[in-house]
C-alpha positions in Angstrom: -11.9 -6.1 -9.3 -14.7 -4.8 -7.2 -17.1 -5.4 -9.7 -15.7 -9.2 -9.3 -16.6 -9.2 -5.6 -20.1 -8.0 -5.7 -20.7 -10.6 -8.4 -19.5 -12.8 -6.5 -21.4 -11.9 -2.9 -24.6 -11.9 -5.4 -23.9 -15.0 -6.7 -23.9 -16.1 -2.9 -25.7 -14.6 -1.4 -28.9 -13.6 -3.8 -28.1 -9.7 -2.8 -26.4 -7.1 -5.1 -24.4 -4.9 -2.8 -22.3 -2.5 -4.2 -22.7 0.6 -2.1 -21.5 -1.2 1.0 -18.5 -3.1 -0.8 -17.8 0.1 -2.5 -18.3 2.0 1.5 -16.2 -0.4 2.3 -13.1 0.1 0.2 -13.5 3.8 1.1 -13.0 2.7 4.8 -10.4 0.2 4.3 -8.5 3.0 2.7 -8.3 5.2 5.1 -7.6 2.1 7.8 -5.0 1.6 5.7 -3.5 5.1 5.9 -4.3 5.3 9.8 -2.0 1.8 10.2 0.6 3.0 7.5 1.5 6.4 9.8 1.5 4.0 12.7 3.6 1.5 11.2 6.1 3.7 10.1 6.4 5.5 13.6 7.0 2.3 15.2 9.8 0.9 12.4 11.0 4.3 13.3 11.0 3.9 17.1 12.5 0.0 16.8 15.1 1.7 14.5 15.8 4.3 17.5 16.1 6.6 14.5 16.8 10.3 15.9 14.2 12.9 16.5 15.5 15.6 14.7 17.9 14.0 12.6 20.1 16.2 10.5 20.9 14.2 6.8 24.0 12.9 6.4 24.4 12.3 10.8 22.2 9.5 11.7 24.4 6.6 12.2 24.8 3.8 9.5 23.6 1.4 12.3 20.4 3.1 12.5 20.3 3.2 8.8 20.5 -0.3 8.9 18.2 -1.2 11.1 15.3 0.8 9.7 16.5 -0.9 6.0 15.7 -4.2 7.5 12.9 -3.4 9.7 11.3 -2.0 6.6 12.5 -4.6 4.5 10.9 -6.9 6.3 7.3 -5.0 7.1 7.0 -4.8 3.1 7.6 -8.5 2.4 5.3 -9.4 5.2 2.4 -7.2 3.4 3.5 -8.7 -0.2 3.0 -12.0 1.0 -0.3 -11.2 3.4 -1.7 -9.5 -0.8 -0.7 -11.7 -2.4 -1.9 -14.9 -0.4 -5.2 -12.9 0.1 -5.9 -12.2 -3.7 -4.9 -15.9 -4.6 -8.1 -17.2 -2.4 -10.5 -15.4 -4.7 -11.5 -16.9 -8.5 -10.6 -13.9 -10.8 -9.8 -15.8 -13.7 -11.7 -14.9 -17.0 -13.6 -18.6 -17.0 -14.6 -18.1 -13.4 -16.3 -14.6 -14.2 -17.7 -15.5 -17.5 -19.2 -18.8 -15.7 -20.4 -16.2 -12.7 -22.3 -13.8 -15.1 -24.3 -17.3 -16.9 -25.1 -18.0 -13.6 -26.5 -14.7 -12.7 -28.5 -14.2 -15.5 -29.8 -17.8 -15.5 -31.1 -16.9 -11.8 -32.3 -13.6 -13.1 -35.0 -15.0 -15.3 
C-alpha cells in the first residue's frame, strides 16, 4: 500500500519520495503506540476500574463499563480506517492507469 502512495504523491507532485513516506509510517507507528497506552489508561480511568485489582473482585459494573467504553473506542477507529482508506484509489485500474502515466512522463 505504501508503494501506492508514493506513486501516487509522484504522480502529483513530479517528486518520488519514499524515504519520507516510509520515515513517516515509522513515526506514525510509534504515535500510534504513544496514543494507544494513553487511550487505554483513560478507558481505564472513565471505567474507575481499580488500581490493584485482584481477578475475579472488580465489580461487574466496572466490567461493564470498560466493555462499552472500549466497545465504543474500537468502532470509532474502524470507522475513522475505514472512511480514511476509502478516500484513496487503490483499485487495480487506478494503479495500472497510475504506472502508464508515470512512465509516459518519464520519457
Amino acid at each position: 500500500m505504501m508503494s501506492d502512495v508514493v506513486e501516487a504523491s509522484e504522480e502529483t507532485t513530479g517528486r518520488r519520495e519514499e524515504g519520507l513516506f516510509f520515515a513517516g509510517a515509522l513515526f506514525m507507528q510509534k504515535c500510534a503506540s504513544g496514543l494507544g497506552i494513553l487511550t487505554t489508561g483513560t478507558i481505564l480511568g472513565l471505567a474507575s476500574f481499580p488500581t490493584g485489582a485482584q481477578p475475579g473482585a472488580v465489580p461487574v459494573e466496572v466490567l461493564d463499563r470498560l466493555t462499552l467504553l472500549f466497545a465504543s473506542v474500537y468502532g470509532l477507529l474502524q470507522i475513522a480506517a475505514v472512511a480514511t482508506v476509502l478516500r484513496f484509489p487503490f483499485g487495480q485500474a487506478e494503479h495500472d492507469a497510475r504506472l502508464v502515466r508515470l512512465a509516459a512522463e518519464r520519457r
